[in-house]
N, C-alpha and C positions, 0 to 999 in steps of 0.2 A: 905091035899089039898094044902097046902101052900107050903109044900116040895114038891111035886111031880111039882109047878109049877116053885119051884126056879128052879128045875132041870130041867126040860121043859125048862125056858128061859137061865139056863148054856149052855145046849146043843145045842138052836139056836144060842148062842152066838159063841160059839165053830163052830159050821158049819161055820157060816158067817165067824169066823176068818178065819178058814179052806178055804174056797172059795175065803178069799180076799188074803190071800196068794198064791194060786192057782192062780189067775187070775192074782196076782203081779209076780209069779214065769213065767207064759207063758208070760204076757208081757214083761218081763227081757230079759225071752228068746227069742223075736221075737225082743227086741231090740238089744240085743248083736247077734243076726243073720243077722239082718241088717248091724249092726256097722261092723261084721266079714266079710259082702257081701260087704260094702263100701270099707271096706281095702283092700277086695280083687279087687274089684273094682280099687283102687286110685294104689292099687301093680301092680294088670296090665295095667293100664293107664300107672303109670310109667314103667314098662316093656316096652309098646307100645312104649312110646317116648322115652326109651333110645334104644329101638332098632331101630327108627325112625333117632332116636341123630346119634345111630352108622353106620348106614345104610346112612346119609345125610355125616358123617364124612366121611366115606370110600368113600363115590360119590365125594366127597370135592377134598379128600386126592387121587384119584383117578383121577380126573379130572383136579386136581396140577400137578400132576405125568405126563398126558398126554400133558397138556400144555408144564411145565418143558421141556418133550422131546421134543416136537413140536420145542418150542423154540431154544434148543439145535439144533437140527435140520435144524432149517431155519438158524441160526449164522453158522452151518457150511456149509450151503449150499451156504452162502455170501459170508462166508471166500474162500471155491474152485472156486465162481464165479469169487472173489477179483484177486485170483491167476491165474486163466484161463486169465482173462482178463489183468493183469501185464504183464503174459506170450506171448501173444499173443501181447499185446504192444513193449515189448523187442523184439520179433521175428518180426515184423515188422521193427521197427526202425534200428535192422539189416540190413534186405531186404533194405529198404529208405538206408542207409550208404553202403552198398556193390553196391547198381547201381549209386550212385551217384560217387563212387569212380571208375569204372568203364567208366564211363564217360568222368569223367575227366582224366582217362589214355587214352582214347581214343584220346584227343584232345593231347594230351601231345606228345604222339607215333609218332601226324600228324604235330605238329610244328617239332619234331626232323628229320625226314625226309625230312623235308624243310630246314633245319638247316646246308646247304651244300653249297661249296662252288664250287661246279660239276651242271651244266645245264644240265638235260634232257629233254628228247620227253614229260615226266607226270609231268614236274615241275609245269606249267599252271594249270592241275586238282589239283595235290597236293595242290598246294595254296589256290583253291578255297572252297575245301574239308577241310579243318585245318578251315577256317575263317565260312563256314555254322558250321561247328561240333560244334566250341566255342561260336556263337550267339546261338545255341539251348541249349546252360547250363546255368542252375540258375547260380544267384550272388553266393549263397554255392558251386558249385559245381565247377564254375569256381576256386574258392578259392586253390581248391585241386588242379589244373593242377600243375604238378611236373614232370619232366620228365631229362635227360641229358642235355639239354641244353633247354627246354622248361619252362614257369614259367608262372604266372596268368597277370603279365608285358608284355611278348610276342603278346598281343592282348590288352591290359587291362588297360597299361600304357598311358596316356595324355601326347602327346609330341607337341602336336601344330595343326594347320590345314593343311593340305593336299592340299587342293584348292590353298594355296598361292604360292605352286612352280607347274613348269612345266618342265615337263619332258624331253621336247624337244627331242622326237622320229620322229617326221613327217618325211613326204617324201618330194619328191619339192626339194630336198637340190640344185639340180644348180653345177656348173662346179667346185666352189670353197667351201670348206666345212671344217669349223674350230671345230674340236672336242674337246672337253674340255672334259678330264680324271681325274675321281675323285676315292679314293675310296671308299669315299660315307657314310652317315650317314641316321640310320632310325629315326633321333629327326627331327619330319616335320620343325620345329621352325627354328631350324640350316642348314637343307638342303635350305630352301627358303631362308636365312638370309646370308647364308654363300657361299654355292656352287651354288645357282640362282643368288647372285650377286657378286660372280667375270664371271659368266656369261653372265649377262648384262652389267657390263662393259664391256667386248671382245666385244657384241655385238652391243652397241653402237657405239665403239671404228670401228670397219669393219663392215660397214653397207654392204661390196660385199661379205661379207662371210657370211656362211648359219650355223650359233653355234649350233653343236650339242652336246648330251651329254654321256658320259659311265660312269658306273662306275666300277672298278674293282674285288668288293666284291658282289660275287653273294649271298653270305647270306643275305649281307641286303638289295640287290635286291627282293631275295623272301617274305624277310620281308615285306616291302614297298607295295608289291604285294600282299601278301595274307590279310596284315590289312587292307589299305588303295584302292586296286585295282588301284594304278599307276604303271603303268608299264614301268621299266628303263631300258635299253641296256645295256647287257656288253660288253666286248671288241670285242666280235667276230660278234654278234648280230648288233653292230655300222656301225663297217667295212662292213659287207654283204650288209648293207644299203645302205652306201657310193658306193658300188660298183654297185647296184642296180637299185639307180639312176643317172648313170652314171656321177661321180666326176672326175673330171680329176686331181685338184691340191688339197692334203688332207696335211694339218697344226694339228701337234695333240698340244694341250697345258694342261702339266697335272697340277693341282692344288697342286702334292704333295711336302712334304716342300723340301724332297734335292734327291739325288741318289740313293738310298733304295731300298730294296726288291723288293716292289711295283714300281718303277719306273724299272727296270729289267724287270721286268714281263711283261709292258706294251711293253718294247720296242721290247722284244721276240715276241709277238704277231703281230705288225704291222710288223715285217720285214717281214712275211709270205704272208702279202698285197703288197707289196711293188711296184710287177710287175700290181698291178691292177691299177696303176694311173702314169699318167705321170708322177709328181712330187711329195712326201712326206718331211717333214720337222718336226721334233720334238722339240719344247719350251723350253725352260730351265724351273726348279721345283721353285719355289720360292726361295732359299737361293743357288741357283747356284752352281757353283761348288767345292764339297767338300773339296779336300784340304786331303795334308798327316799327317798333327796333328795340335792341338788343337792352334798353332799361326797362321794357316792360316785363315786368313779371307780377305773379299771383300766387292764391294760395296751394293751389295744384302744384306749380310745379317748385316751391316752397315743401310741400308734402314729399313729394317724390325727390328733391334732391337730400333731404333730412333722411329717409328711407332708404336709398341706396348706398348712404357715407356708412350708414351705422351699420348696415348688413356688409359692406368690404372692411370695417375696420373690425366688426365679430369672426369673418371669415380668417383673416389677415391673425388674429390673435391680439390687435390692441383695444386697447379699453374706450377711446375716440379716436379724434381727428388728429386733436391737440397731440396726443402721443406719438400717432404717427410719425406725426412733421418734426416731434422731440430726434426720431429715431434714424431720421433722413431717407423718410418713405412717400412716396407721394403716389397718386391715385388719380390715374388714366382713364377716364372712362369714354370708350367710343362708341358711336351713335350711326345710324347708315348716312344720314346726308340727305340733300334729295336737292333737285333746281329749282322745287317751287319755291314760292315765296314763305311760306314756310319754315323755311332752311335758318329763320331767323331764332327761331325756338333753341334753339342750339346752343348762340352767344348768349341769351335769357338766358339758359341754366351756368351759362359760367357766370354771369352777373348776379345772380341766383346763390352760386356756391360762394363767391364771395361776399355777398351780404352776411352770410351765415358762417362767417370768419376761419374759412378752410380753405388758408393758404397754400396747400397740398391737392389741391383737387382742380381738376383738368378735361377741358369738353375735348372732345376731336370726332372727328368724323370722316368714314370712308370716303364720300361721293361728295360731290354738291358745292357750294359758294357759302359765304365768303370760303379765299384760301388760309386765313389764318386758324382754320380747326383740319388742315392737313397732316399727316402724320410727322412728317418735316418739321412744321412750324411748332406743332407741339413738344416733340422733342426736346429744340432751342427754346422752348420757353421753361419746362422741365426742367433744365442742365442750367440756365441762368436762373432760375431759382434756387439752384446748389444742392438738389436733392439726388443722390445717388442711387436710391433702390426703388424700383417703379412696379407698380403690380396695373396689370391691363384689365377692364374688366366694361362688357357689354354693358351700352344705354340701348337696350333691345327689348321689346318684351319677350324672344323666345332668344336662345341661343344655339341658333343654328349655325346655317353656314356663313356667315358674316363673322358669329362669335371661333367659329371653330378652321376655318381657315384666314379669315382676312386678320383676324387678330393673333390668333395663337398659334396658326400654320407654321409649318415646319418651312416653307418655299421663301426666298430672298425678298419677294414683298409686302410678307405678314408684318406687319406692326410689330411682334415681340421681335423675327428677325432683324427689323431696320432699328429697333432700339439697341438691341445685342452688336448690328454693327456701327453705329454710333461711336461705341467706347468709348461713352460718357458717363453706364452707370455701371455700379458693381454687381446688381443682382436685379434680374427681369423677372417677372409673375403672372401668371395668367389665373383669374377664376371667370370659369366657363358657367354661369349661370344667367337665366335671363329675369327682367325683372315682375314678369307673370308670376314666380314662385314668391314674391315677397308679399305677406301678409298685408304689408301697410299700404302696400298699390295696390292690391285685390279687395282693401276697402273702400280704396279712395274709388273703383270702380261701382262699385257697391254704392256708393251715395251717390254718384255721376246718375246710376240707372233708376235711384231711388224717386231723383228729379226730375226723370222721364216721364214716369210711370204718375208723379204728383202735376204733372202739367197737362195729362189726358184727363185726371180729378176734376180738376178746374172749369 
């Protein structure tokens, strides 16, 4: 009994083991099936997100890619903008430079046809056509006028006022009619200053005579005309006048300085009137009659070189000649020149200035023969005289452009530049007046025309 029960309770002991291992074995296994379902779980979770990861990189790496390009893209679509628009900036500013040059040839083309010393039927339009052309260019454009004889000066240049002279073209002139022959200057300053008063001296001087004006130089007739719209007579243009309104006794009195080219020319011309008036009569030039070399001189040009010393040494601030030459200043005065024979009149007034004991005083002349009154020679003669301060000063009767660029010009071959580069004297001077304005020439013309007018008496 005993045994059959120890065996009895072995063998429920045995089962229960039996069953509790069982039941630990299928729990085991339901938990390593779980644990194996979580891995597999957490394996494809992570699966999920690194294909998530790789799928988010490549949209990333993808979407870099397409930016990058975009990018690229729009930089280079700046960059052909950048260049289209450079492009098209050059090609314009082209176009701007090619009509603005243009232009200015235009006006250029229309001064040089005016640039003449020949009157036609279209000089009148010409003129007016040159001066609208040149007020319709910009400041730049003007800049560019260039032409043969045309430059941005030709219209451009400040020479004074216009208002202040007159032209003295009217009609009315009357039986007696005293023309006054110039060849005329387009510096407003000097033609009013200089040729309107030996003018009105004359005209003062014969209140019965009707002072008209010519000038000989139709280029700066046209000048005068196309800048300024004053319109001046030349030789023929005068005459036609005088004839027109019937003059009977015609007086020419020319301003120029001696017998010269210009005084030929004038005379050629009137003789062709000659039969249109009772009586004509021609003035002596200011420095009278020329003379066969360089010791002839007269009272004229004795008058006129006493007249100009004393008027550069009142300007200059000394009391004479004598002070100056104390002060080691000497007195330049230059004259245009010319190839005529004529050109003698010149070395006369330095024989002239020496007579009249004015060791300081000096002819020269722009143009013409002999060469020893070049601006060279006169220099060296200047400097071996020992005098170091030199003042320039026109033998002109206007001071125009002879006085205002060939002598006082700012350019390398104005006379004060070529004294200044000398470095011979310590101080250079220019007085820019011509000798039209001096009282004592504007009488000496005055007696000239007085003789005219007493030899039609006769």
């Amino acid at each position: 009994m005993k045994r059959k029960s120890l065996l009895a309770i072995l063998l429920a002991a045995s089962m229960a083991a039996s069953m509790t291992a069982a039941t630990a074995t299928v729990a085991f296994a339901e938990t390593e099936e779980a644990a194996e379902e979580t891995t597999d779980d957490a394996e494809a979770a992570d699966d999920g997100e690194e294909a998530d990861d790789a799928e988010t990189t490549d949209d990333a790496e993808e979407a870099d890619d397409v930016e990058t390009t975009s990018d690229v893209e729009v930089a280079d679509d700046a960059e052909e903008a950048d260049d289209a628009g450079a492009t098209d900036d050059a090609e314009a500013a082209d176009d701007t430079a090619d009509a603005d040059k243009e232009a200015a040839d235009k006006v250029a083309a229309l001064i040089d046809a005016i640039y003449v010393q020949e009157r036609t039927d279209d000089t009148d339009k010409q003129c007016k056509e040159a001066k609208e052309a040149w007020d319709a260019l910009t400041d730049a454009q003007k800049e560019l006028v260039e032409g043969e004889e045309a430059s941005p000066e030709y219209f451009g240049r400040d020479t004074g006022d216009a208002s202040k002279d007159d032209p003295r073209n009217q009609d009315e002139i009357g039986e007696n009619e005293l023309l006054v022959v110039s060849f005329g200057t387009s510096f407003n300053d000097s033609r009013a200053e200089d040729i309107k008063g030996i003018e009105d001296a004359l005209a003062e001087a014969f209140p019965d005579w009707s002072v008209r004006r010519a000038f000989t130089a139709q280029i700066i007739i046209n000048h005068v005309q196309a800048r300024d719209d004053e319109k001046i007579d030349n030789m023929q243009q005068a005459l036609d006048r005088a004839v027109a309104n019937g003059v009977k006794n015609l007086v020419v009195q020319p301003t120029h300085l001696m017998h010269g080219a210009e005084y030929d020319e004038m005379v050629e011309a009137i003789d062709a009137y000659k039969d249109k008036f009772e009586s004509v009569a021609i003035a002596e030039p200011m420095l009278g009659e020329v003379g066969d070399d360089a010791t002839v001189i007269n009272d004229d040009k004795a008058a006129v070189a006493q007249a100009i010393t004393d008027e550069a040494v009142k300007e200059a601030g000394y009391d004479s000649m004598e002070a100056a030459a104390e002060d080691g200043t000497a007195f330049v005065f230059m004259g245009h020149g010319t190839s005529h024979t004529a050109n003698v009149t010149y070395d006369q007034m330095q024989t002239q200035m020496e007579k009249l004991g004015f060791t300081n005083a000096f002819i020269g002349t722009v143009e013409g023969e002999p060469e020893d009154t070049a601006c060279d020679e006169v220099i060296n003669k200047v400097k071996d005289a020992g005098f170091k301060k030199v003042i320039l000063r026109p033998l002109m009767v206007v001071a125009g452009d002879h006085a205002n660029n060939d002598m006082a010009g700012d350019d390398d071959d104005s006379w004060k530049s070529m004294f200044e580069a000398s470095g011979n004297f310590d101080e250079i001077d220019c007085q820019i007046e011509g000798l039209g304005r001096i009282d004592a020439v504007e009488q000496l013309y005055v007696a000239h025309t007085q003789a005219a007018i007493d030899s039609i008496a006769k």
